[in-house]
C-alpha positions as semicolon CSV with decimal commas, in nm:
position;residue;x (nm);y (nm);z (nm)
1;X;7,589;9,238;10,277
2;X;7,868;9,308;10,508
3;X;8,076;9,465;10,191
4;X;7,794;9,690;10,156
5;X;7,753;9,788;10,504
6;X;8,149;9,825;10,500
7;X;8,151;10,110;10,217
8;X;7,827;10,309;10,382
9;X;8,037;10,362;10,664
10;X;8,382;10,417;10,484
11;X;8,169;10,631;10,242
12;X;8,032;10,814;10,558
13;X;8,362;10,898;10,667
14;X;8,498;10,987;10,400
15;X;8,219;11,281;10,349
16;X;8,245;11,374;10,701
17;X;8,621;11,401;10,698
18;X;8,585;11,607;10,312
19;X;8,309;11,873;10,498
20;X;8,581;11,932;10,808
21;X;8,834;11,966;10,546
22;X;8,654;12,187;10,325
23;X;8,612;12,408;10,656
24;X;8,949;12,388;10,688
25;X;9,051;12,536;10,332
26;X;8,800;12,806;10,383
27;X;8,995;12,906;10,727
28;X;9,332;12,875;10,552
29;X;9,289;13,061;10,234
30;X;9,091;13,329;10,464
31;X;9,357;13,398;10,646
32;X;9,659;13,370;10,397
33;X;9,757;13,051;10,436
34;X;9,802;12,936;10,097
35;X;10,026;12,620;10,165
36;X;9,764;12,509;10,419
37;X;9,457;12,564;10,182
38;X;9,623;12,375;9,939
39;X;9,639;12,076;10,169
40;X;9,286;12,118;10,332
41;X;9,178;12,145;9,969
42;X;9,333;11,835;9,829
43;X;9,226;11,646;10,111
44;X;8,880;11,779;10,097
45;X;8,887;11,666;9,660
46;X;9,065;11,287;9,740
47;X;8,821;11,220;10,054
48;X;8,452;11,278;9,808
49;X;8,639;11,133;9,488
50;X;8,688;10,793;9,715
51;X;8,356;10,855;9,846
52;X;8,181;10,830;9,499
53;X;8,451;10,585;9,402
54;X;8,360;10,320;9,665
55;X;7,982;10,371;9,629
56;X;7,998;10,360;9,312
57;X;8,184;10,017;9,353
58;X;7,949;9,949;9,554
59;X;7,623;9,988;9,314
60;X;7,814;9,837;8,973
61;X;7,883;9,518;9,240
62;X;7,525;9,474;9,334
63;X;7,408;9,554;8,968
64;X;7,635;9,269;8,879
65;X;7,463;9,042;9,147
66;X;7,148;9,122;8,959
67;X;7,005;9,319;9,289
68;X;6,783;9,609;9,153
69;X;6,863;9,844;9,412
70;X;7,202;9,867;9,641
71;X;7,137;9,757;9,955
72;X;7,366;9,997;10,195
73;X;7,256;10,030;10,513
């Protein structure tokens, strides 16, 4: 359970920290900065891939447990 509880929160993050980034891109490329909108938007890509990547982790472990549905929170 507390590996479960562990990736809700890191998965959290992770989605909060992609939406501020995604902000960030849309600022950047706005206003011409294309080596900043770059960065915002790779950070923005990494931060929900790992998002999806550790829930998804998350369900194939507890499917593996034989637990129906994935107990997050």
């Amino acid at each position: 359970m507390k590996l479960n509880l562990f990736a809700a929160w890191v998965s959290f993050a992770l989605v909060l920290m992609s939406v501020a980034a995604l902000g960030l891109f849309l600022v950047a490329a706005g206003s011409g900065f294309g080596g900043w909108a770059v960065i915002a938007g790779s950070v923005c890509v990494v931060g929900v891939a790992a998002a999806m990547a550790l829930y998804g982790g998350t369900v194939r472990h507890d499917h593996r447990l034989h637990q129906e549905t994935p107990h997050i929170f």
